[in-house]
N, CA, C and O atoms as a Tinker XYZ file with bonds, in Angstrom:
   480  protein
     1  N     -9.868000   -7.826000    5.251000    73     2
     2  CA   -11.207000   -7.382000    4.895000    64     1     3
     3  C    -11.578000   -7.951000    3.550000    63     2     4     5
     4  O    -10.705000   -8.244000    2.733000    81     3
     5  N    -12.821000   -8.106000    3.320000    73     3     6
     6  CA   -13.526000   -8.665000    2.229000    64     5     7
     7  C    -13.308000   -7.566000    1.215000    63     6     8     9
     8  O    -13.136000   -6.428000    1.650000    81     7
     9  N    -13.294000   -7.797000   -0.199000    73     7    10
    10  CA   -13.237000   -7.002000   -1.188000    64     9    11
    11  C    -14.445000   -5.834000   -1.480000    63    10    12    13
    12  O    -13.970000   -4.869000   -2.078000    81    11
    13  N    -15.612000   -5.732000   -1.248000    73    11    14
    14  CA   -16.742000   -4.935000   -0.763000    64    13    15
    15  C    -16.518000   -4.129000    0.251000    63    14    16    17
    16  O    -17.095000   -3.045000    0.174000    81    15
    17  N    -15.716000   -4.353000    1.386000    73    15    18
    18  CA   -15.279000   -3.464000    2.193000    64    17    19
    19  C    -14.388000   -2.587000    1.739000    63    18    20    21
    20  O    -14.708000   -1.411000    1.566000    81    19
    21  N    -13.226000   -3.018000    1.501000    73    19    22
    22  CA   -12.075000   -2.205000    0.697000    64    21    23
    23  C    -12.517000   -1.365000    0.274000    63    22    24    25
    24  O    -12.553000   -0.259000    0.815000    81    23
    25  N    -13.045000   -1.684000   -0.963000    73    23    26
    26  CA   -13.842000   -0.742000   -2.073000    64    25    27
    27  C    -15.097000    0.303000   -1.414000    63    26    28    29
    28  O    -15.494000    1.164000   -2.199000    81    27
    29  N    -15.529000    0.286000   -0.479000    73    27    30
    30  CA   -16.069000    1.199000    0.110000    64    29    31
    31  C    -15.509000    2.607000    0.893000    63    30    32    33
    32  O    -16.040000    3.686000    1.160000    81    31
    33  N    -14.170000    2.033000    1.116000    73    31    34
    34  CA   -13.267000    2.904000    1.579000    64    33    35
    35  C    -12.607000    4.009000    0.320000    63    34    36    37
    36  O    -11.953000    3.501000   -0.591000    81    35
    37  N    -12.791000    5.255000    0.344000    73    35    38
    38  CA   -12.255000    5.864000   -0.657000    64    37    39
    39  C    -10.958000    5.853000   -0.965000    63    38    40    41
    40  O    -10.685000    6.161000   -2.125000    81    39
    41  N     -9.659000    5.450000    0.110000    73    39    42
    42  CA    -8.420000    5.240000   -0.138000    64    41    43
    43  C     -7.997000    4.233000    0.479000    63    42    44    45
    44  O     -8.990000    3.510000    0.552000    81    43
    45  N     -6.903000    3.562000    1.123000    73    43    46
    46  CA    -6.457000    2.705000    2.310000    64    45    47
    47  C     -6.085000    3.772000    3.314000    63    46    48    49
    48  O     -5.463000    4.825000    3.170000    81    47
    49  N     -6.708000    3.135000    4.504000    73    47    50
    50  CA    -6.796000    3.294000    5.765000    64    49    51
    51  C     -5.130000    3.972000    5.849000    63    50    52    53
    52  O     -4.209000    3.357000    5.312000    81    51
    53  N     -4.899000    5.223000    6.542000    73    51    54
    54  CA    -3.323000    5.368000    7.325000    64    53    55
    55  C     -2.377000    4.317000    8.164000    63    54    56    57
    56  O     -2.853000    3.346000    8.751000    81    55
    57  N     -1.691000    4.472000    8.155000    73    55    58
    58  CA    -0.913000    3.568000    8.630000    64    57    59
    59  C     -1.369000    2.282000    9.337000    63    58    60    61
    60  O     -1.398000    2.158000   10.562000    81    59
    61  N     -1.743000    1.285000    8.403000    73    59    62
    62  CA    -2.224000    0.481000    8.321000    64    61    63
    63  C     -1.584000   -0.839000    7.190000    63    62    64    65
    64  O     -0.957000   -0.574000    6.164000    81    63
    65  N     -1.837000   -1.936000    7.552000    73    63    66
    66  CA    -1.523000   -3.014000    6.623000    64    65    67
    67  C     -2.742000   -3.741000    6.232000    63    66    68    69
    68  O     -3.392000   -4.418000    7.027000    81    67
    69  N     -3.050000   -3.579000    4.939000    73    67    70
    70  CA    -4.491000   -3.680000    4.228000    64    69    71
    71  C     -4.137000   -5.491000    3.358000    63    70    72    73
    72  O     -3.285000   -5.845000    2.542000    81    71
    73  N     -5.113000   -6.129000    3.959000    73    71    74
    74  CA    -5.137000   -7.490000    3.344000    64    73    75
    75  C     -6.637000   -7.696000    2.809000    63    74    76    77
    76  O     -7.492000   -7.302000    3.603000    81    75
    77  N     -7.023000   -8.141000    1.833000    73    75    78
    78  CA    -7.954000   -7.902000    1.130000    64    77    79
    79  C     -8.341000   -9.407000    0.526000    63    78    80    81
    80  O     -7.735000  -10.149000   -0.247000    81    79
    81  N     -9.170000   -9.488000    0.977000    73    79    82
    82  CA    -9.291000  -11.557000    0.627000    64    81    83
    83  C    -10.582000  -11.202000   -0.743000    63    82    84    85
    84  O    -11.585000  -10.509000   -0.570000    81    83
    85  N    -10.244000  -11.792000   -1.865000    73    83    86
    86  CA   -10.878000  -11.204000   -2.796000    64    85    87
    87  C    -10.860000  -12.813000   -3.551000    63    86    88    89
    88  O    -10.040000  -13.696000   -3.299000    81    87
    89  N    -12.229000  -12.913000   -4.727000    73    87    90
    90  CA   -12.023000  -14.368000   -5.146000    64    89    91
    91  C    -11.793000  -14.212000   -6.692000    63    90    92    93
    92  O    -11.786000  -15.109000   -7.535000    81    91
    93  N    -11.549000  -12.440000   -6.922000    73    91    94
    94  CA   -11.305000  -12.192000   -8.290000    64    93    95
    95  C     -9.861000  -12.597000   -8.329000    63    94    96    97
    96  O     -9.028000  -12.498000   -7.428000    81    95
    97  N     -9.687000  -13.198000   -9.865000    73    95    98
    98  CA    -8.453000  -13.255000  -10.209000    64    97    99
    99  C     -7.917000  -12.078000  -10.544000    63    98   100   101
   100  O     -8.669000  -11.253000  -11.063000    81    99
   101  N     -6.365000  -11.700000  -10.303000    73    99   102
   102  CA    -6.070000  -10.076000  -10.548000    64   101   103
   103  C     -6.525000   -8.773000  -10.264000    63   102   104   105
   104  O     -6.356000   -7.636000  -10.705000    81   103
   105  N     -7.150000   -9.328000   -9.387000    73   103   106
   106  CA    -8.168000   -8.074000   -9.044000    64   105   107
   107  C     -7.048000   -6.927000   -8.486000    63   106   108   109
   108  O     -6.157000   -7.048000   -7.646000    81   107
   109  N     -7.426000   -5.880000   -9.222000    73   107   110
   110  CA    -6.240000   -4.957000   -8.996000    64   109   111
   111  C     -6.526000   -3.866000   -7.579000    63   110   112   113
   112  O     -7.533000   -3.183000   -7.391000    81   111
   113  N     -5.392000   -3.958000   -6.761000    73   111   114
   114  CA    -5.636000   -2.959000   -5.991000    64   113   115
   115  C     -3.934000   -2.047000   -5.827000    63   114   116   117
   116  O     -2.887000   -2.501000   -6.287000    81   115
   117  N     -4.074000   -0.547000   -4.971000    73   115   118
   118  CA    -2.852000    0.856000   -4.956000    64   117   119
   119  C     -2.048000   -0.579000   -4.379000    63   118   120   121
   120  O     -2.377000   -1.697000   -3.981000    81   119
   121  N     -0.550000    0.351000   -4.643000    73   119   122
   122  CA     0.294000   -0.688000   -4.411000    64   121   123
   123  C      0.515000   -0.737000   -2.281000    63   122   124   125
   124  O      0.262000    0.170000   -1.488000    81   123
   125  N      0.953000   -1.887000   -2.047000    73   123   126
   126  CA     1.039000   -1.872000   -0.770000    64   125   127
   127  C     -0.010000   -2.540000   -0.122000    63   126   128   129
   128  O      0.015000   -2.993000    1.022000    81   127
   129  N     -1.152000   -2.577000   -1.117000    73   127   130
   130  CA    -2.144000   -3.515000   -0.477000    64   129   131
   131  C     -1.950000   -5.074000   -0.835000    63   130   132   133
   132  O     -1.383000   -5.232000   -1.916000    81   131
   133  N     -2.284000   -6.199000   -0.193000    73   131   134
   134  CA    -2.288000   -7.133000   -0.078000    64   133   135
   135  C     -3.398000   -7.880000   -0.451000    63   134   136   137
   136  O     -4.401000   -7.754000    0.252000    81   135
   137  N     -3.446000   -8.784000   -1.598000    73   135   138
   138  CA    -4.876000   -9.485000   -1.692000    64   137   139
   139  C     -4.213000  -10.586000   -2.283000    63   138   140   141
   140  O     -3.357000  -10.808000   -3.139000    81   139
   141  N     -5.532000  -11.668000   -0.857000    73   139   142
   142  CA    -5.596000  -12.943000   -0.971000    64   141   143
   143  C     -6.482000  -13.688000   -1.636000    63   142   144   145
   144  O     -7.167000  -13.020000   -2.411000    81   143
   145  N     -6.849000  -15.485000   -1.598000    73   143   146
   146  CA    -8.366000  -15.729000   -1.969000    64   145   147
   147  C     -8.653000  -16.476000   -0.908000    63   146   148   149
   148  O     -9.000000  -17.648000   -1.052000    81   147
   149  N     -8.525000  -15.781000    0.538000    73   147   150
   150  CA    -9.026000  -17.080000    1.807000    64   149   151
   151  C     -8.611000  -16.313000    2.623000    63   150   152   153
   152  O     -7.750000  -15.458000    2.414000    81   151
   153  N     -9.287000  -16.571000    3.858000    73   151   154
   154  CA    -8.786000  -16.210000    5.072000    64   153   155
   155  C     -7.613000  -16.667000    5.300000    63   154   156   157
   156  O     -6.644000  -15.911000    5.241000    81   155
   157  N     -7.504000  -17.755000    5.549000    73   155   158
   158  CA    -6.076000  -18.666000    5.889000    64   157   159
   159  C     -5.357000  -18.119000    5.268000    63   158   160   161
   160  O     -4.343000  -18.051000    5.962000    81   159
   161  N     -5.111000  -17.455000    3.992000    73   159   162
   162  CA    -4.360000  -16.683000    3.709000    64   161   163
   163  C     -3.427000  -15.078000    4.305000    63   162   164   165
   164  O     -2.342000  -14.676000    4.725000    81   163
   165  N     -4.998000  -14.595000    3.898000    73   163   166
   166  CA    -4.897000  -13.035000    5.014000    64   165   167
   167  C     -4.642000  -13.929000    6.537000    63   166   168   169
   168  O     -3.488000  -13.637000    6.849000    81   167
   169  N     -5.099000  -14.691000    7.396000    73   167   170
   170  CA    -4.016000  -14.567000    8.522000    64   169   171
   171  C     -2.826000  -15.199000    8.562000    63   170   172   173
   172  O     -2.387000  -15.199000    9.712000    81   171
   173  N     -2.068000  -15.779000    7.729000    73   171   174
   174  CA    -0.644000  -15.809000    7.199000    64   173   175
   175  C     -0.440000  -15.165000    7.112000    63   174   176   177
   176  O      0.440000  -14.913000    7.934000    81   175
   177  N     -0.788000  -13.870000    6.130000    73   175   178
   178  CA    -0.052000  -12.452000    5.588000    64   177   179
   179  C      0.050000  -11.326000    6.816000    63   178   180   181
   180  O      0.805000  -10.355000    6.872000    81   179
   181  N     -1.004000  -11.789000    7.834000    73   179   182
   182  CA    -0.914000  -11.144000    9.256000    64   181   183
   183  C     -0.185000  -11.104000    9.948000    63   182   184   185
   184  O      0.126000  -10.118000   10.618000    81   183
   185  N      0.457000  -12.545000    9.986000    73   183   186
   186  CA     0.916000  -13.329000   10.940000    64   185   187
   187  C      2.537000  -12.502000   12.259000    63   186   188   189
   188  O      3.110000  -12.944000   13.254000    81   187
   189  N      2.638000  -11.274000   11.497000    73   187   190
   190  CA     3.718000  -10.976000   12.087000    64   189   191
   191  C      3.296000   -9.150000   12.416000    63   190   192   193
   192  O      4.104000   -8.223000   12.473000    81   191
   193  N      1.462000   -9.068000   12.628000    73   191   194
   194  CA     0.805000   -8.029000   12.798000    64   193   195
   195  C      0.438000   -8.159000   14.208000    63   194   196   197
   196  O     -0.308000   -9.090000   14.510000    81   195
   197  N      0.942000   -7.190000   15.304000    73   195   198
   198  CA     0.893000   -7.502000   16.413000    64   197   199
   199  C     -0.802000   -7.378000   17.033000    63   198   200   201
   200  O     -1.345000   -7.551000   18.125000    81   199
   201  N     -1.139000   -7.069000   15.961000    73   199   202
   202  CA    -2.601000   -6.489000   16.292000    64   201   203
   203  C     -3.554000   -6.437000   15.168000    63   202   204   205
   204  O     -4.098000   -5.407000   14.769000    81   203
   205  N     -3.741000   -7.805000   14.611000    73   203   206
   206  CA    -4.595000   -7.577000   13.398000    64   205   207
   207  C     -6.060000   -7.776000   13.578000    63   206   208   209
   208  O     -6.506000   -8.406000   14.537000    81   207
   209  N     -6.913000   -7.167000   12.531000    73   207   210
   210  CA    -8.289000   -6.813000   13.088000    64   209   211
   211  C     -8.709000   -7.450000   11.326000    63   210   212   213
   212  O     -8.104000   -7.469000   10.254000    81   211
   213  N     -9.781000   -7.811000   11.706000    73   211   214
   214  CA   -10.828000   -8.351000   10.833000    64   213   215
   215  C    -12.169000   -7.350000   10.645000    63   214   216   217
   216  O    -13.181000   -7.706000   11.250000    81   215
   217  N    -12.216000   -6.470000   10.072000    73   215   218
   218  CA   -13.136000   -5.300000    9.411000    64   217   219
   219  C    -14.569000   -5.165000    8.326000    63   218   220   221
   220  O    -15.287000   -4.230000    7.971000    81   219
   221  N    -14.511000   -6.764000    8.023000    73   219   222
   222  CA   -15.962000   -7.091000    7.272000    64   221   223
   223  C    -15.503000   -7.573000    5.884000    63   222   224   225
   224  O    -14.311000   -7.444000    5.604000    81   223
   225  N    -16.181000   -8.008000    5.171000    73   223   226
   226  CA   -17.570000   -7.969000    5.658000    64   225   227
   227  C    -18.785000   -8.691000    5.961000    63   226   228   229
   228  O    -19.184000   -7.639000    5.462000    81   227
   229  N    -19.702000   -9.344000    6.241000    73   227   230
   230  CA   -20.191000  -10.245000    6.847000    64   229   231
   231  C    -20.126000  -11.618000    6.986000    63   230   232   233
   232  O    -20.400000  -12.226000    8.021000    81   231
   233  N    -19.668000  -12.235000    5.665000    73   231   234
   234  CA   -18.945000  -13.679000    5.362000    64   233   235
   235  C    -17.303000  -13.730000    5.617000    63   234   236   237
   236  O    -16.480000  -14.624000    5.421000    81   235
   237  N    -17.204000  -12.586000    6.061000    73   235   238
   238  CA   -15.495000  -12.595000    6.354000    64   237   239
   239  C    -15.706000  -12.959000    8.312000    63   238   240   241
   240  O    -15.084000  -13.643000    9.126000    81   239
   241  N    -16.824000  -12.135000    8.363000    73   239   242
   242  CA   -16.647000  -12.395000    9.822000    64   241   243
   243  C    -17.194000  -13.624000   10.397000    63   242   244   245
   244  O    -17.268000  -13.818000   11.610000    81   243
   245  N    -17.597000  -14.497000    9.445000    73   243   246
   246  CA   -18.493000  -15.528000   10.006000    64   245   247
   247  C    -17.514000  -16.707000    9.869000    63   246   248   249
   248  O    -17.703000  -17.670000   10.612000    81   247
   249  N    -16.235000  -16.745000    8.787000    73   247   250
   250  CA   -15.175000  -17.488000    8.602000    64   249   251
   251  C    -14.461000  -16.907000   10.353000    63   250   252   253
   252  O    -14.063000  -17.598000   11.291000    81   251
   253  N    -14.532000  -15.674000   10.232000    73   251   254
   254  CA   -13.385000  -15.843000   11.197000    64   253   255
   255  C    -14.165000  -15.829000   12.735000    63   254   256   257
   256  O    -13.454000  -15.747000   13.736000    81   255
   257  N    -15.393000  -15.897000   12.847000    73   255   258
   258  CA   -15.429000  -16.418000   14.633000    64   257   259
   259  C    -15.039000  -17.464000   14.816000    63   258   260   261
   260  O    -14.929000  -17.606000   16.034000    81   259
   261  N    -14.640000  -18.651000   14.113000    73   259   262
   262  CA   -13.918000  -19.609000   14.715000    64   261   263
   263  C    -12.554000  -19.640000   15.236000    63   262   264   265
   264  O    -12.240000  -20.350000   16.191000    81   263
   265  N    -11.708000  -18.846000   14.593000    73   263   266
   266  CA   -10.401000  -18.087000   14.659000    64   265   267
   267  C    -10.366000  -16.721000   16.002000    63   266   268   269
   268  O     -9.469000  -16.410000   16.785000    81   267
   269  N    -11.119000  -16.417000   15.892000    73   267   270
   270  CA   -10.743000  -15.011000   17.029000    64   269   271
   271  C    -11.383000  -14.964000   17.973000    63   270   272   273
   272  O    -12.538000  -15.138000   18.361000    81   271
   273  N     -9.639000  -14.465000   18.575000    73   271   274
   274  CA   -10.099000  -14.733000   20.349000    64   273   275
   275  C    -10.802000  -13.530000   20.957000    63   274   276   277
   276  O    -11.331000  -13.666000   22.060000    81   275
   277  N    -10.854000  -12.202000   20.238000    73   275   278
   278  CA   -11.553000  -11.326000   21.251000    64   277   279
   279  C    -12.679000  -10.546000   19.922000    63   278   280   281
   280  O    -12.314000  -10.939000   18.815000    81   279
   281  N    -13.592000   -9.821000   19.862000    73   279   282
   282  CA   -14.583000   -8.692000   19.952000    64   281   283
   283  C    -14.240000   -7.724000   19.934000    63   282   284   285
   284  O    -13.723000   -7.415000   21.008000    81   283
   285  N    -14.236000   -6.683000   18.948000    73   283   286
   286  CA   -14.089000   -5.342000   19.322000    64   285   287
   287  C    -15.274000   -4.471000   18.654000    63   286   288   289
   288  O    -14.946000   -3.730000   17.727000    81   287
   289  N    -17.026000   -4.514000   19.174000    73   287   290
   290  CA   -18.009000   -4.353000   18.333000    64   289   291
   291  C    -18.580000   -3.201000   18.553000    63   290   292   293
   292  O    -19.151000   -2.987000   19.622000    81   291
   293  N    -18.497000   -2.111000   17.387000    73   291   294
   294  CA   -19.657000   -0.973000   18.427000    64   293   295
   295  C    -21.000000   -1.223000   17.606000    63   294   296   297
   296  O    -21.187000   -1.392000   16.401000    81   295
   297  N    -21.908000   -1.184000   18.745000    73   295   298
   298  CA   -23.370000   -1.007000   18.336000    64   297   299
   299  C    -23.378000    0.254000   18.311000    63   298   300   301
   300  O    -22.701000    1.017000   19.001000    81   299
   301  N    -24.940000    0.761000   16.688000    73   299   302
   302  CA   -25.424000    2.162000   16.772000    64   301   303
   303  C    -26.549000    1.530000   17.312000    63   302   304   305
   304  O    -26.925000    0.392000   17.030000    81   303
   305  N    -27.240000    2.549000   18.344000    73   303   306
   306  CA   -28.602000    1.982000   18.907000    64   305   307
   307  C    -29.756000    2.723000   17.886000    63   306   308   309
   308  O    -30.716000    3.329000   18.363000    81   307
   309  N    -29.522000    2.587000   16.380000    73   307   310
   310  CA   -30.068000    2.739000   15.684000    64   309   311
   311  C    -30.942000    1.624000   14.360000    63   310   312   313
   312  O    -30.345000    0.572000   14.131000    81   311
   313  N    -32.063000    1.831000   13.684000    73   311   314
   314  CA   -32.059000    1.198000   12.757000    64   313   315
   315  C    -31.706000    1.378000   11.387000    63   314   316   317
   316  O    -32.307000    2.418000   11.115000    81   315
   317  N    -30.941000    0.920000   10.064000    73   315   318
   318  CA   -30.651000    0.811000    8.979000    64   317   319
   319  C    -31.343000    0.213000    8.531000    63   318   320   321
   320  O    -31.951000   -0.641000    9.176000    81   319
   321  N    -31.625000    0.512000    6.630000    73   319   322
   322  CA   -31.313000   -0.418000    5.687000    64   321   323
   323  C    -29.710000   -1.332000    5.368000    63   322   324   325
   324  O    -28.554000   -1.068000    5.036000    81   323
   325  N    -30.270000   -2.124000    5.602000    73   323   326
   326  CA   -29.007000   -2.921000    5.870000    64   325   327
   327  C    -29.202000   -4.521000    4.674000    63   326   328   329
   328  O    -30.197000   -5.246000    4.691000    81   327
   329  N    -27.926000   -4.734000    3.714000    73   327   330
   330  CA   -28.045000   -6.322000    3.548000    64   329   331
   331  C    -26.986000   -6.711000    4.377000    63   330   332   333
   332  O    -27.413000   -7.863000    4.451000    81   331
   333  N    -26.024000   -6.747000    5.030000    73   331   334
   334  CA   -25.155000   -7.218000    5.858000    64   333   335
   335  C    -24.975000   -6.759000    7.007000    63   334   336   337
   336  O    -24.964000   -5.578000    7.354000    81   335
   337  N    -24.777000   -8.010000    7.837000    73   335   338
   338  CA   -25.251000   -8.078000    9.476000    64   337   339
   339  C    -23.400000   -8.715000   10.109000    63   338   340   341
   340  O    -22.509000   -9.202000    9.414000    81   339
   341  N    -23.399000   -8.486000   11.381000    73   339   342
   342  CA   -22.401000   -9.361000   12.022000    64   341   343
   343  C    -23.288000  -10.269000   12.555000    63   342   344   345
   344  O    -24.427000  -10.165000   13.009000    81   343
   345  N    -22.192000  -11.568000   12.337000    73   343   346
   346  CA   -23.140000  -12.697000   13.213000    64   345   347
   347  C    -23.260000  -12.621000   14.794000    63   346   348   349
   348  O    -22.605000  -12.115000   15.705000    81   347
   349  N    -24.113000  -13.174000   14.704000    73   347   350
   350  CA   -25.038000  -13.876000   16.133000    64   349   351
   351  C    -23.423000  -13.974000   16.935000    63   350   352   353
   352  O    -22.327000  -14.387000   16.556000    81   351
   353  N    -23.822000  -13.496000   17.945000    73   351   354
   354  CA   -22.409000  -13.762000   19.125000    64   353   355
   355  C    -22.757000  -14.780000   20.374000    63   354   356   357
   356  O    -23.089000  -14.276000   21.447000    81   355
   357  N    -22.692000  -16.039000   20.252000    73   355   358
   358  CA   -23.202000  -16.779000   21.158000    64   357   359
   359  C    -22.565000  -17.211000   22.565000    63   358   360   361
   360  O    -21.796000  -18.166000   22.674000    81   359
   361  N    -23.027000  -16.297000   23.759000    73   359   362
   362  CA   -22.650000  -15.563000   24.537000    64   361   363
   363  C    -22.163000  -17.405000   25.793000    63   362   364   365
   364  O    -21.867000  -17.267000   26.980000    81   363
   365  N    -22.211000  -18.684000   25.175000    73   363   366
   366  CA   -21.446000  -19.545000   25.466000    64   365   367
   367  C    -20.515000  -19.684000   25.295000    63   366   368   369
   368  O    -19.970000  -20.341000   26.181000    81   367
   369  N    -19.585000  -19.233000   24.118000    73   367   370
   370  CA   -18.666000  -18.993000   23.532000    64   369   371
   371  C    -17.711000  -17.983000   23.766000    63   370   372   373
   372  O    -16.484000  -18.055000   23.846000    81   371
   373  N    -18.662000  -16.809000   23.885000    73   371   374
   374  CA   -17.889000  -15.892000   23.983000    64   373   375
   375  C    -18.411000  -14.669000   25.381000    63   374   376   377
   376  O    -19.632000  -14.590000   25.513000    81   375
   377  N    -17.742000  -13.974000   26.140000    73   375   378
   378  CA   -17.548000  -13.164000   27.129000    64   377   379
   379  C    -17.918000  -11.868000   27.103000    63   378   380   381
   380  O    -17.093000  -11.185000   26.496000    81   379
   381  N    -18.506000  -11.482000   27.373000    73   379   382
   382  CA   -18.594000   -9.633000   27.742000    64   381   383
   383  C    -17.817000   -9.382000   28.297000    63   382   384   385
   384  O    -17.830000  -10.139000   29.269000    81   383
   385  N    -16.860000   -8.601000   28.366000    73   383   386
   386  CA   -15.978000   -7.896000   29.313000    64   385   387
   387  C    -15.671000   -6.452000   29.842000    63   386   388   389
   388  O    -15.126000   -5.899000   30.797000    81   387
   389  N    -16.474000   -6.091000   28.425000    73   387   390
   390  CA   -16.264000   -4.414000   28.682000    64   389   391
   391  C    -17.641000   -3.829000   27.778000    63   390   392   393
   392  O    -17.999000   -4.431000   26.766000    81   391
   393  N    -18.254000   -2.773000   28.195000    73   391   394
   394  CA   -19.501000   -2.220000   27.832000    64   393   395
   395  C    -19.210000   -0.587000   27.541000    63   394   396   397
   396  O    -19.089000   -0.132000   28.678000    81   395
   397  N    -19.085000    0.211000   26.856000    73   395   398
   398  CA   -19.194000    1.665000   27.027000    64   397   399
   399  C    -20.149000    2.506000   26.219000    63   398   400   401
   400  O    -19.927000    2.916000   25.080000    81   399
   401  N    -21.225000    2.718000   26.925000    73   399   402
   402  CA   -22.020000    3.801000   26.354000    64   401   403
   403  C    -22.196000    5.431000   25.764000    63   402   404   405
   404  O    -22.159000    6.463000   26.435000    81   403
   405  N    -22.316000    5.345000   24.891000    73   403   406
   406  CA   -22.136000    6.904000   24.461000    64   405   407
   407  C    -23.328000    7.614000   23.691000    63   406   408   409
   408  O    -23.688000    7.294000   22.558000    81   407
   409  N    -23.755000    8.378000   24.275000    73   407   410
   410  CA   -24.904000    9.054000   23.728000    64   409   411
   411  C    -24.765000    9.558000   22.511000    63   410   412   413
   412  O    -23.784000    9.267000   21.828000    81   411
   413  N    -25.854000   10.489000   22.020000    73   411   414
   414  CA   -26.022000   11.364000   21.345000    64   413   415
   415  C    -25.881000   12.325000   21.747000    63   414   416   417
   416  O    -26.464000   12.876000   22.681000    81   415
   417  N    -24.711000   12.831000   20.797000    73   415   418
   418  CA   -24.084000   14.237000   21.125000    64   417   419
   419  C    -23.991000   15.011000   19.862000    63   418   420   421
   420  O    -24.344000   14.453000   18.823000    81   419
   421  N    -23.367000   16.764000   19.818000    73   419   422
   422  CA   -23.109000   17.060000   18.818000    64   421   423
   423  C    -21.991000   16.550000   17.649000    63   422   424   425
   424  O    -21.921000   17.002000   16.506000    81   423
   425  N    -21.299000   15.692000   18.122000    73   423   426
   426  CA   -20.661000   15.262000   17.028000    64   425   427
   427  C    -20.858000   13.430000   16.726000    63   426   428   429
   428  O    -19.984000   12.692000   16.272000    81   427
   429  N    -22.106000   13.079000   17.089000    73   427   430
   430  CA   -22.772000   11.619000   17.113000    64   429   431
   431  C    -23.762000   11.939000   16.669000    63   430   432   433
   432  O    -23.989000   13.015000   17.222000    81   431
   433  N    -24.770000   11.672000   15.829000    73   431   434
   434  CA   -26.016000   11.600000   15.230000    64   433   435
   435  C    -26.410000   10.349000   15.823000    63   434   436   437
   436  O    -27.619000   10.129000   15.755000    81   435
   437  N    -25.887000    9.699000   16.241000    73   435   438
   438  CA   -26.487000    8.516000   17.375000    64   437   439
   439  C    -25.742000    7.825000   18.253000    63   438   440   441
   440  O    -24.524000    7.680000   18.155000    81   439
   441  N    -26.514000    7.332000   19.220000    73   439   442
   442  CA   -26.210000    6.831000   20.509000    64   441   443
   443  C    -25.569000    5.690000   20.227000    63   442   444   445
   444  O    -26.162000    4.870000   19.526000    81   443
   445  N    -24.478000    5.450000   20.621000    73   443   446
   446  CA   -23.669000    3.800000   20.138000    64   445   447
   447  C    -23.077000    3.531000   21.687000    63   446   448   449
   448  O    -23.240000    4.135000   22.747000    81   447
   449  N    -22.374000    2.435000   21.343000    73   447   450
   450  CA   -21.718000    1.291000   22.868000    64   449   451
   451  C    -20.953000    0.503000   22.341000    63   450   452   453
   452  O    -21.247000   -0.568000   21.811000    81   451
   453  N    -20.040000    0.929000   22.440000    73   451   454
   454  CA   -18.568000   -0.231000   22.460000    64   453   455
   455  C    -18.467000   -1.189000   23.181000    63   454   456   457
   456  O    -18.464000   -0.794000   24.347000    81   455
   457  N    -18.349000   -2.648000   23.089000    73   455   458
   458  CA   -18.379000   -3.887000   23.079000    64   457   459
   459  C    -16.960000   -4.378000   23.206000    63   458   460   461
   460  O    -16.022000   -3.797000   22.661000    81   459
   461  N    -16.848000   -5.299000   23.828000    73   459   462
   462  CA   -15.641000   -5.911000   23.733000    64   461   463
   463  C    -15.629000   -7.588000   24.283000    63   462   464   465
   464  O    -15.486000   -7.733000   25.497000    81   463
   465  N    -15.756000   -8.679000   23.542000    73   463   466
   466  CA   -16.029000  -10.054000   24.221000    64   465   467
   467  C    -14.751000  -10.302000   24.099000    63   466   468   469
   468  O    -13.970000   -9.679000   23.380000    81   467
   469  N    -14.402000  -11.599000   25.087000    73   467   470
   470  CA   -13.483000  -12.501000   25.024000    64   469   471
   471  C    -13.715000  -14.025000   24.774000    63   470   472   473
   472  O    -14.644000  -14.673000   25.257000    81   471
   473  N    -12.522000  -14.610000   23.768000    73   471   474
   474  CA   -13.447000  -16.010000   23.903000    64   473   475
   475  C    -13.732000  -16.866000   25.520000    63   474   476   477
   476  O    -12.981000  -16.298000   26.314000    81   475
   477  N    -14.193000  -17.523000   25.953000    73   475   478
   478  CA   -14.107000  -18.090000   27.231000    64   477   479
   479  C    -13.191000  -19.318000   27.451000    63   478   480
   480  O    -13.103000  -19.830000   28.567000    81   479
């Protein structure tokens, strides 16, 4: 994850392995976290993560659609103030495979849908 993400998070994630691609020098983070200055880095430091996920934030994800083979996206079918977007998913490239809708309920303030592409 991009250094803006991290830092949005009030602690590190539970049992989790936190790689943090950051372009500060020394940039200090709790011990156990991992910070790089590149992707190519963080997926080296991955490299033996049977399941590593890319978490934002928007220039992190735009380095890595060239790199990743699957999608794991939920839409809110809502609108934000928003400055950061995921990129454009260009559906030549990449697969729909799985769709799941979920309303608005009492413990959802909005209607979202889990996503899942594959590359083709």
């Amino acid at each position: 994850m991009g250094r803006k993400t991290f830092e949005s998070f009030p602690k590190p994630l539970p049992n989790r392995t936190h790689i943090v691609i950051s372009r500060q020098i020394n940039y200090k983070v709790p011990e156990g976290v991992i910070v790089v200055n590149n992707l190519e880095d963080a997926l080296a430091a991955a490299k033996h993560d049977s399941q590593p996920f890319i978490i934002g934030g928007g220039d992190i994800y735009k380095q890595a659609m060239a790199v990743a083979t699957k999608i794991e996206l939920t839409r809110v079918h809502a609108s934000f103030d928003a400055d950061t977007f995921f990129p454009k998913i260009d559906t030549s490239v990449w697969k729909e495979v799985n769709k799941e809708f979920h309303p608005k309920d009492e413990q959802h303030e909005y209607a979202f849908t889990f996503l899942r592409y594959e590359r083709r």
